[in-house]
N, C-alpha and C positions, 0 to 999 in steps of 0.2 A: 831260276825263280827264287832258291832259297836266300839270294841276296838281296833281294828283292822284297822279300819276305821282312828281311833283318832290317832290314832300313826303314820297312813300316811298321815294325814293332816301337824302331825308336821313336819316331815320330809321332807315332799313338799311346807313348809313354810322355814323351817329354810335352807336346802339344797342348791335351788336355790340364797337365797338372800344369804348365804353366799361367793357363786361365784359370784353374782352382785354386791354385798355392795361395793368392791373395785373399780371396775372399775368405780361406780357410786361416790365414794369419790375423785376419779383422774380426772373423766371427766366432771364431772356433770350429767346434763341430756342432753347431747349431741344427739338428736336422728339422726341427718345427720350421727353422727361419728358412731354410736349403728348401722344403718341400714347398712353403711358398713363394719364396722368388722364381721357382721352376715350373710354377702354377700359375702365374701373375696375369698372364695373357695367353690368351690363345695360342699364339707363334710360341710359345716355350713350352707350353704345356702339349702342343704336336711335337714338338722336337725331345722331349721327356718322352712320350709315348713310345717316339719311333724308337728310342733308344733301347728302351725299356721290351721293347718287342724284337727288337735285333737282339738283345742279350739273350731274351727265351733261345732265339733260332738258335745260335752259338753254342747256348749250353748241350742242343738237343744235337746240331751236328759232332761234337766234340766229342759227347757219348755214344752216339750209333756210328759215325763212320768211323770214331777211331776202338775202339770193342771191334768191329767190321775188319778191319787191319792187325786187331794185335797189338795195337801200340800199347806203350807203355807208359808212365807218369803223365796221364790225363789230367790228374790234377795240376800241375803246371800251367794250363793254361785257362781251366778254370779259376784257379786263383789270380790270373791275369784281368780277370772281370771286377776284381778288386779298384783295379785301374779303368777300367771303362772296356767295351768291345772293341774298341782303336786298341787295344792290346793282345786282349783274347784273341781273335780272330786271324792277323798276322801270324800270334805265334801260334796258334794251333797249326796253322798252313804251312808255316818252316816246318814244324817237327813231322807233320804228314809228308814234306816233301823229303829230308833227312830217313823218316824212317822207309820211304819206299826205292831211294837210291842204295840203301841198305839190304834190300831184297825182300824188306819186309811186306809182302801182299795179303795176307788174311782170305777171307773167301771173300771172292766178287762173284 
């Protein structure tokens, strides 16, 4: 799976910013303009939601299951929500699968 893991990290890295890269070349970091075109309609502003409420889960599993484990530089993939949860979430799963082929278990 951790390969599996790594190839969804890339594609949740390169994916998204390849749909942002432009608009962020045209507009800058416009966030007044960013929060309205992601509000414009209905169908964006559920898709802003969902996103927005997956990142909560992410943050909340990344801190309890990985504290739960022991793991180590959690912040790694917290700072991957910098990029979107198409990042976070891959790579917190590699490092969970990395650290428990390592023998690392914590209390279950």
């Amino acid at each position: 799976m951790r390969a599996v893991y790594a190839l969804l990290c890339v594609a949740g890295t390169l994916w998204p910013l390849a749909q942002f890269a432009p608009w962020l070349s045209e507009h800058g970091l416009d966030l007044p303009l960013l929060i309205r075109q992601a509000t414009a309609s209905p169908v964006a502003a559920f898709a802003w939601s969902d996103v927005l409420v997956s990142g909560a889960v992410v943050v909340a599993l990344i801190l309890v299951e990985g504290r739960r484990l022991g793991m180590r530089r959690l912040w790694l993939p917290l700072l991957g929500l910098g990029v979107g949860v198409s990042l976070a979430l891959p790579l917190f799963l590699f490092l969970r699968e990395r650290h428990l082929a390592a023998g690392g278990h914590g209390r279950v």
